[in-house]
C-alpha positions in Angstrom: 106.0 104.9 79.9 107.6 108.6 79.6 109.9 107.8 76.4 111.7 111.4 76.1 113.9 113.3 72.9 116.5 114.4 75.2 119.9 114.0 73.5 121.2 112.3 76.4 119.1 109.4 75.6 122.0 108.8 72.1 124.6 108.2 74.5 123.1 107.1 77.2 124.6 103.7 79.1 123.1 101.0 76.8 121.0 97.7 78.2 120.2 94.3 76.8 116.2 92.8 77.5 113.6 95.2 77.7 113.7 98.2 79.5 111.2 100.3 80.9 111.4 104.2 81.6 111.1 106.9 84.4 110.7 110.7 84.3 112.8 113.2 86.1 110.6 115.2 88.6 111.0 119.0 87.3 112.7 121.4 89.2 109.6 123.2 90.1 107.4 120.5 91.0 107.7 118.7 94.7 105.9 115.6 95.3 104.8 115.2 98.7 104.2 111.2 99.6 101.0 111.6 101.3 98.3 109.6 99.0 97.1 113.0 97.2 98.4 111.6 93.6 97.4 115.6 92.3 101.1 116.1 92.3 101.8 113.8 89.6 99.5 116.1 87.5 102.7 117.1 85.2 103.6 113.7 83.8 101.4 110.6 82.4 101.2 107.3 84.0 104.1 104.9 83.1 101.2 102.4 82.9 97.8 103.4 82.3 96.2 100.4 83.2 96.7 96.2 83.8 96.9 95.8 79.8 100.3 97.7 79.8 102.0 95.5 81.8 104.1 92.5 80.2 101.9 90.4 81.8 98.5 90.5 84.0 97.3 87.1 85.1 93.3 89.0 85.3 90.6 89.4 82.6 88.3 90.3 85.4 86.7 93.9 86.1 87.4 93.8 89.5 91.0 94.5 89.2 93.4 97.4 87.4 96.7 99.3 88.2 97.5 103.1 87.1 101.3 103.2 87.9 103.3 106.2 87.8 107.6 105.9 87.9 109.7 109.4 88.4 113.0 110.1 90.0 114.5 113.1 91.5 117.9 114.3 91.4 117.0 117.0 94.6 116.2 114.2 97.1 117.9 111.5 95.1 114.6 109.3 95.5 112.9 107.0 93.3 109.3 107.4 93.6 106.0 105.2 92.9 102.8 106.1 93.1 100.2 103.0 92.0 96.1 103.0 92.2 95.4 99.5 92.7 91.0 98.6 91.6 90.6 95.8 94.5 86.7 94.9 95.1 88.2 93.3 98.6 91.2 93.8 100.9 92.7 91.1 102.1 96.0 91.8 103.9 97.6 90.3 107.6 98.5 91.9 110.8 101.5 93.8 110.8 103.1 90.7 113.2 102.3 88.2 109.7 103.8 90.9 107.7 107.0 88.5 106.1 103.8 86.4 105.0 102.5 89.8 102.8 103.7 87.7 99.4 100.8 85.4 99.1 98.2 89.0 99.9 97.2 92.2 98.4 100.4 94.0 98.1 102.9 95.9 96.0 106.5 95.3 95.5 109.4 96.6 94.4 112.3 95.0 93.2 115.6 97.4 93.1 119.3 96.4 92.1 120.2 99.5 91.8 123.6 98.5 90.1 123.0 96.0 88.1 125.3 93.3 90.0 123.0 90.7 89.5 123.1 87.3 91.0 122.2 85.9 94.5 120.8 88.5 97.0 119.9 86.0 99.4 123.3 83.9 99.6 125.7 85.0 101.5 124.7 88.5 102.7 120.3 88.5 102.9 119.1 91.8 100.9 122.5 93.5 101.2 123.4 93.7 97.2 119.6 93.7 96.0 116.3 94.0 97.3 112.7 93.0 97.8 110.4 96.0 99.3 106.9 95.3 100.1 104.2 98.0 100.7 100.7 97.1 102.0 97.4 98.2 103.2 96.9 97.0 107.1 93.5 95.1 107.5 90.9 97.9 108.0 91.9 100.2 105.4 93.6 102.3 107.4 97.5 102.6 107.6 100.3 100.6 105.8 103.8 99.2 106.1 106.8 99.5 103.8 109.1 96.5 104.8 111.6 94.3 103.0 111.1 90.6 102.6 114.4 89.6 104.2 116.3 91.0 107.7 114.0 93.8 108.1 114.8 93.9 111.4 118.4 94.9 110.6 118.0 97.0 107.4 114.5 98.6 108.6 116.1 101.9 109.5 116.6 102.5 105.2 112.3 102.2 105.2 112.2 105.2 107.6 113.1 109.3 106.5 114.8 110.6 105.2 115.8 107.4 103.6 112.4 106.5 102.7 108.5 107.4 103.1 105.3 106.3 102.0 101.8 106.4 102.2 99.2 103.9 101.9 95.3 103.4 102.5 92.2 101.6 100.9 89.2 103.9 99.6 86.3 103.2 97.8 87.3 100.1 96.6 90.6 101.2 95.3 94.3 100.8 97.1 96.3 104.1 97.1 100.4 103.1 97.5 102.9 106.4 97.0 106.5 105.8 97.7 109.6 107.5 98.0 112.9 105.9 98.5 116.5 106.0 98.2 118.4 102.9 96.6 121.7 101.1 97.9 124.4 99.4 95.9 125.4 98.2 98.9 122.5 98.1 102.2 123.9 97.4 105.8 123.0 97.7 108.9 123.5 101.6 109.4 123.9 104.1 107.0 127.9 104.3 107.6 127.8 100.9 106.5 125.9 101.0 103.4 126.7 102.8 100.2 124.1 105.0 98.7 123.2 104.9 94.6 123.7 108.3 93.6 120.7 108.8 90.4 121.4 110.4 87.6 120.0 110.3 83.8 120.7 107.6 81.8 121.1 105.2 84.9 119.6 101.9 84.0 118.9 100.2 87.4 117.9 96.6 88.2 113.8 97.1 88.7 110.7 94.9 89.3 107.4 95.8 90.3 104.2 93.0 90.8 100.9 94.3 91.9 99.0 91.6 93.5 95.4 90.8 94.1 94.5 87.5 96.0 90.9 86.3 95.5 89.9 83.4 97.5 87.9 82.0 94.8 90.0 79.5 93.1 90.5 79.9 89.4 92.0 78.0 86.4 95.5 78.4 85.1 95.6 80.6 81.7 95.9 77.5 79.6 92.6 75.7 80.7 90.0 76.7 78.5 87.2 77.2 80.7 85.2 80.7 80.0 85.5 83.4 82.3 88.5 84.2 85.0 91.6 81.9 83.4 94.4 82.6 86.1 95.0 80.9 89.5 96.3 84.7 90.9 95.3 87.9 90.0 98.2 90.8 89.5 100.2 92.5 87.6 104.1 92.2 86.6 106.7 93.0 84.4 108.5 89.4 84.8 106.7 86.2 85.9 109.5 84.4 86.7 110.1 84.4 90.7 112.8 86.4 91.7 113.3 85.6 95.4 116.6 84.7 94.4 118.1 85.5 91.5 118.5 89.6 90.8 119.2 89.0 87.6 116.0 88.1 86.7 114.6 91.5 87.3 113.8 94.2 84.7 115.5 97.1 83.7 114.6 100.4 84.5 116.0 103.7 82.8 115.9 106.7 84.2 115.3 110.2 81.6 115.9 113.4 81.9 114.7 116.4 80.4 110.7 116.7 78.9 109.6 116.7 75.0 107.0 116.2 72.9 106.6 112.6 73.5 105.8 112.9 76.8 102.9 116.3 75.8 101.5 114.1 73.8 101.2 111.2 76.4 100.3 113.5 78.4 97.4 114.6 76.2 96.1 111.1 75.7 96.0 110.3 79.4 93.6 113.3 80.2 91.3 112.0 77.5 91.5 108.3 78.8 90.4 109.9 82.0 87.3 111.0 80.7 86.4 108.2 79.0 87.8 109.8 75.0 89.2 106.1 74.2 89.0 107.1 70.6 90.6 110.6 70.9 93.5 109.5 73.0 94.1 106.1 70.4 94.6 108.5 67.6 97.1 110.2 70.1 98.9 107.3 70.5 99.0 106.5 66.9 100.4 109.5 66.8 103.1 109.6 69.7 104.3 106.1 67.5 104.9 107.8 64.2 107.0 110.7 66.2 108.9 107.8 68.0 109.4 105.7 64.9 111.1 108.9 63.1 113.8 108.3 65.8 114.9 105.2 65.0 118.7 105.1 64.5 118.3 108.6 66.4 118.2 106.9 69.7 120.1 104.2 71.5 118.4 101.2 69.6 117.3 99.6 73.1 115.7 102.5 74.1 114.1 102.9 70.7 113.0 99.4 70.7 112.0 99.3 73.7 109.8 102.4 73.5 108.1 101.1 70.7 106.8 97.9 72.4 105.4 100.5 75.3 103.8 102.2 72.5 101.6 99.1 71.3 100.5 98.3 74.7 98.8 101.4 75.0 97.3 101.5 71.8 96.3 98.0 72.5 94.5 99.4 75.6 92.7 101.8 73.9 90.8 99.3 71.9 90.3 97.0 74.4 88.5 99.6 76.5 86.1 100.4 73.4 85.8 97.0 73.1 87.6 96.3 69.8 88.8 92.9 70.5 90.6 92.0 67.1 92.3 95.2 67.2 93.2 95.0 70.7 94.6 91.2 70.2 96.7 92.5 66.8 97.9 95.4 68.9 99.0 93.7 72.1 100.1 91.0 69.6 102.6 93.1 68.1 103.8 94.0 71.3 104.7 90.8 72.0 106.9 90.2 68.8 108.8 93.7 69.5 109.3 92.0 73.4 110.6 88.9 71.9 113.0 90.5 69.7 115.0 92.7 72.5 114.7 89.6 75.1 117.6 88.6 76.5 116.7 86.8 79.5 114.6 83.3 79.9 112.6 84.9 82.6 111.5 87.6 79.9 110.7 84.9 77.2 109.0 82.8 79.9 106.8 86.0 80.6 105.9 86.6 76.8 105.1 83.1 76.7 102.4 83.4 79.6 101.3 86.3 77.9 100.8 84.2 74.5 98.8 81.2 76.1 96.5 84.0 78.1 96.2 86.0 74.8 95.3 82.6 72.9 92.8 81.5 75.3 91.1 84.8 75.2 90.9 84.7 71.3 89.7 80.8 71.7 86.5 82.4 73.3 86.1 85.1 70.9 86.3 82.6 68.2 89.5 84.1 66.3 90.8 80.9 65.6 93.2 82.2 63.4 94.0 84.7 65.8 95.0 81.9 68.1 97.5 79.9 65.3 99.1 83.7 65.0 99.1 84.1 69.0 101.0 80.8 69.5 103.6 80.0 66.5 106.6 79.7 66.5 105.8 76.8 69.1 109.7 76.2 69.3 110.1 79.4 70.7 107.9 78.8 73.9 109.8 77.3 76.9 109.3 73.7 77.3 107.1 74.1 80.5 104.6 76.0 78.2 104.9 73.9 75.1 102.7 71.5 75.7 99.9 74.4 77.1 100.2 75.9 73.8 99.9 72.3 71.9 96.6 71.5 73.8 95.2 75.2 72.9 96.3 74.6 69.0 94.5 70.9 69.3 91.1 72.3 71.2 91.0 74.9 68.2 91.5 71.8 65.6 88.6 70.3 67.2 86.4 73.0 67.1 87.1 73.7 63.4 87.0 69.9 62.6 90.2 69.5 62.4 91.1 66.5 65.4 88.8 63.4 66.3 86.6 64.5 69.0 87.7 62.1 71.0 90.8 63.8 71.4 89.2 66.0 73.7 89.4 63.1 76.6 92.8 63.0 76.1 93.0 66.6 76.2 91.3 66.8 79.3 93.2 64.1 81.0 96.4 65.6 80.1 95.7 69.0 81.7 
C-alpha cells in the first residue's frame, strides 16, 4: 500500500468500499518486465506479505505473496510484479490452460471503468476482464491469457499491449506484468477502446494468488489444529467474481511521492533483513503521519489507508511472534474494513476473515479474543452465522460454559 500526500489526492474522484492504492512509476525509473524485480527498488511493496491481504485462506509456512502495484503514465500500463513462496508447482499444459483456476496461478481482475455488472452476458470479457498468468509445468516459461475468448481478444496479451514474465526458482514463483486496460476490448485494436491512466483514476481491480495443495484440508470454521482452509491463496474479495464485475475491488491510482511512502519504504528494507521490531515502530509511525490527515484527505482514501496501515503493523508482530498483538492489530483492521464496506462480497470477505481469525485465537487459547473476533453475530452473512455460533459454543465448552454433550451436536452439525 503506497498511500501518498499529494494534493491531488483532496480532490481526487471519490469511491465507496474499500480501496486499495498504486504508485506512479517516476519519470526516471523504467521497469523492464523480465523477472529481475531490482527495478522496483524505488517504491515499497503494496503488500508485504499474505497477512496484508483482506483475506488469506493459509496459516501454513509453505506459502506467502510480496505484491508490488505501479502505473505509468509513459506507457500507459498497469504493472504487477508478485513473489509467490510455493514449496510445489502444480500447473497444466498450456492446451489445459482455460482449466488454470483450480492451479497455482495469479489473476487479475480489471474494469477499468467502473461499469460494473455482467461481463460474461451478452459480449464474453468485452466490458471487464479476467487475466490469468502462470508458470508452465517445469518451471520454465509462462502464459498470460484471459479466462474467456482468448482466442479472439489474445492479441491485447501480446506487445505493446501487454508483456510479462514468469518462472519458478528456488521454491518461489516470480510473475511481473505489464498491461494496458480497455473500457471497451474487441477483437482488434480499432475495435476496442483503450483506458487512458491518469492520477486519481479509481479502476475496477482484483487480484487472487493461488496455491493448490493436494492434501485436503478443513474449512476455516472446523476447529481442528493445524492447516484450517480447503484452498490456499490470497485475495482481496472472496466472493467469486466470474460474473459479476461489480464484485471486484477498487483500485486507486497516486501520483506524486511523500513521506508516507519514505517511510514505507524505510520499513520494508528492515523487514527484509529480518528488523521486525525496527520497521513496527516505522509503521506506528507512518500511522500517526496518516492520521494527522484525516479531514485533509478524501475520507475514503483516508479510511482506507488507515485499514492498510493495521495490516502491516499486524504483520510485524505476527512475524516476531506476538500473537495477541498481532490478533488486536489485524482485528482492528477488520472494524476499519467493515465500516467503509459497501459491497456484500466485501462483508462476506471480512466475515471469512473473522471465523479464520477466531479459530486461530481458539488454539491459542484467547477465548476472549474469540467473543471480540466474532460479535456482532448479526453482522455476519447468514451463510457464516451459524460457523461463527459453533466457534462461540466450542469456546463455551471449553470454559464450562455448554453441556459437553453439546459437542456431538456440534460435530454433527458441521
Amino acid at each position: 500500500m503506497q498511500v501518498l500526500l499529494a494534493l491531488a489526492l483532496i480532490f481526487s474522484q471519490a469511491s465507496s468500499g474499500m480501496l486499495y492504492f498504486a504508485r506512479q512509476v517516476p519519470e526516471d525509473v523504467s521497469i523492464k518486465v523480465d523477472g529481475d524485480l531490482s527495478d522496483w527498488g524505488w517504491m515499497a511493496p503494496t503488500f508485504c506479505s499474505k497477512d496484508e491481504f483482506t483475506y488469506c485462506s493459509s496459516t501454513e509456512d509453505d506459502f506467502d505473496v510480496v505484491a508490488w502495484v505501479a502505473w505509468s503514465p509513459g506507457t500507459n500500463m498497469l504493472y504487477h510484479a508478485l513473489k509467490a513462496k510455493d514449496d510445489e508447482l502444480l500447473t497444466l499444459p498450456l492446451e489445459e490452460r482455460q482449466r488454470m483456476w483450480r492451479w497455482d496461478d495469479f489473476e487479475i481482475y480489471v474494469d477499468a471503468d467502473c461499469s460494473g455488472g455482467d461481463y460474461r452476458e451478452p459480449y464474453d470479457s468485452r466490458q471487464a476482464q479476467q487475466y490469468y498468468l502462470y508458470c508452465l509445468p517445469g518451471g520454465k516459461g509462462g502464459h498470460l491469457g484471459i479466462f474467456g475468448p482468448e482466442g479472439e481478444l489474445g492479441w491485447s496479451l501480446r506487445p505493446p499491449y501487454a508483456e510479462y514474465f514468469v518462472k519458478y526458482e528456488d521454491g518461489v514463483i516470480y510473475y511481473e506484468v505489464g498491461m494496458r486496460l480497455w473500457d471497451w476490448l474487441d477483437v482488434s485494436p480499432e475495435r476496442s477502446r483503450e483506458h487512458i491512466l491518469k492520477a486519481g483514476d479509481v479502476i475496477g481491480w482484483k487480484i487472487v494468488i493461488k496455491d493448490r495443495d493436494d492434501t485436503p484440508t478443513p474449512r476455516p470454521w472446523i476447529l481442528k489444529e493445524g492447516s484450517v482452509t480447503a484452498l490456499k491463496g490470497s485475495g482481496l474479495i472472496a466472493k467469486d467474481s466470474w460474473r459479476d464485475a461489480g464484485s471486484f475491488a477498487r483500485l486507486k491510482l497516486l501520483g506524486s511521492d511523500g513521506e508516507i511512502s519514505r517511510l514505507e519504504l524505510e520499513a520494508w528494507r528492515m523487514r527484509e533483513q529480518g528488523r521486525y521490531d525496527e520497521a513496527l515502530e516505522v509503521y506506528k509511525k507512518a500511522l500517526e503521519v496518516w492520521d494527522g490527515m484525516k479531514g485533509k484527505v478524501d475520507g475514503q482514501v483516508w479510511a482506507s489507508g488507515r485499514v492498510l496501515y493495521l495490516r502491516k503493523i499486524a504483520s510485524c508482530y505476527n512475524a516476531m511472534g506476538n500473537f495477541n498483538s498481532y490478533a488486536r492489530s489485524f482485528l482492528r483492521s477488520l472494524d476499519g474494513f467493515d465500516e467503509i464496506s459497501s459491497s456484500s462480497g466485501e462483508r462476506y470477505t471480512s466475515g471469512l476473515a473473522r471465523l479464520k481469525l477466531a479459530v486461530e485465537c481458539y488454539w491459542k487459547g484467547e477465548f476472549d479474543m474469540v467473543r471480540s473476533v466474532l460479535k456482532p453475530l448479526e453482522d455476519f452473512p447468514p451463510k457464516l452465522r451459524l460457523k461463527a455460533l459453533q466457534i462461540l459454543a466450542s469456546v463455551d465448552i471449553e470454559q464450562g460454559k455448554l453441556n459437553p454433550l453439546a459437542r456431538d451436536r456440534l460435530r454433527w452439525q458441521r
